[in-house]
N, C-alpha and C positions, 0 to 999 in steps of 0.2 A: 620221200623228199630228200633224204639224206643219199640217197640211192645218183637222184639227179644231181646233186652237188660234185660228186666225186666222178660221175661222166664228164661233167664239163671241166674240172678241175684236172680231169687226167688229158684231156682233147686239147686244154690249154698246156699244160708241160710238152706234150708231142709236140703242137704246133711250133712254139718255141725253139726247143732243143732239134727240133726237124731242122728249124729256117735257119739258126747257127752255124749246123751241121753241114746244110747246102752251101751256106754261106763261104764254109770255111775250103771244101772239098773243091779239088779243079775238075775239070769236065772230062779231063784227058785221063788223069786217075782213074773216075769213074767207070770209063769205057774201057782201058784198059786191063780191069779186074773184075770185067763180069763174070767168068766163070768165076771166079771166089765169090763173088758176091752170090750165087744162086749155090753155092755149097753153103754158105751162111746162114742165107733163107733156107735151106731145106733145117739144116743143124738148129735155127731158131722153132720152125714148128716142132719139131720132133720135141725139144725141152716146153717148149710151153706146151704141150699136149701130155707128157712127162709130170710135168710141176704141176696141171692143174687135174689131172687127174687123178694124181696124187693126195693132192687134198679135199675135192669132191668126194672120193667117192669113200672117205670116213665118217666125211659132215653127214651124208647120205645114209648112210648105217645107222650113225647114233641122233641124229636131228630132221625131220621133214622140210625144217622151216623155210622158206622160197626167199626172205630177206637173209639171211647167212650165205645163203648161196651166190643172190646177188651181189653182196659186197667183195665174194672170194673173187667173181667171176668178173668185176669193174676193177678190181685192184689189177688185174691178167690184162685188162686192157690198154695201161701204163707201156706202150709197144717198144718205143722206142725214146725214150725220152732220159731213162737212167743210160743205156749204153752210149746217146752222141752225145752224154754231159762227160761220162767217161775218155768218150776216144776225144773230145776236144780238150779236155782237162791233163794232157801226155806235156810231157816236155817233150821238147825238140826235139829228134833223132831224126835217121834215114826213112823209116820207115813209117811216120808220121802220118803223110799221106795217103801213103797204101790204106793204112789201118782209118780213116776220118772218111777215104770212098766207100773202103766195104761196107760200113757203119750205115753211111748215107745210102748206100742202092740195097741192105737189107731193111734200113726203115720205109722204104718209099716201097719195096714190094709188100711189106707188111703190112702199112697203110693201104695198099691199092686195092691188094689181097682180103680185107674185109670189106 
């Protein structure tokens, strides 16, 4: 039960910080830093496949239990919701933008991607 709270709890901060995220970013940005954005997305699998591997496969070693595991592996699922609180949370500079698309076209392949 506690397992399903923190699915929806984490599906809620994405949706969120997603719809901000879209909100904030212009379209023309977006388009224009795809390739950074699929350098992004690849650099995002690579660490979350990094981080949770990381700590699987000790829980694994010293614990069987399938609910430890679940919670490691639903807190992994928080995709995007700490990074566009981040890139929308910048003060003002040049580069603003840049960094509020990339943000947005790696959360949206992220999300699409699962």
């Amino acid at each position: 039960m506690a397992v399903d709270f923190w699915n929806v709890a984490a599906f809620i901060a994405d949706v969120v910080a997603f719809m901000f995220t879209g909100i904030a970013s212009e379209p023309y940005y977006v388009w224009w830093n795809m390739p950074l954005i699929g350098l992004a997305f690849v650099a995002v699998l690579i660490a979350r496949y990094i981080s949770i591997g990381s700590v699987l496969v000790p829980v694994q070693v010293h614990r069987t239990n399938s609910e430890i595991l679940a919670n490691v592996t639903c807190l992994a699922g928080i995709r995007g919701a700490v990074s566009a609180a981040l890139a929308l949370s910048l003060p003002e500079f040049p580069f603003k933008n840049t960094i509020v698309a990339i943000t947005f076209g790696a959360v949206l392949f992220s999300l699409v991607q699962t």
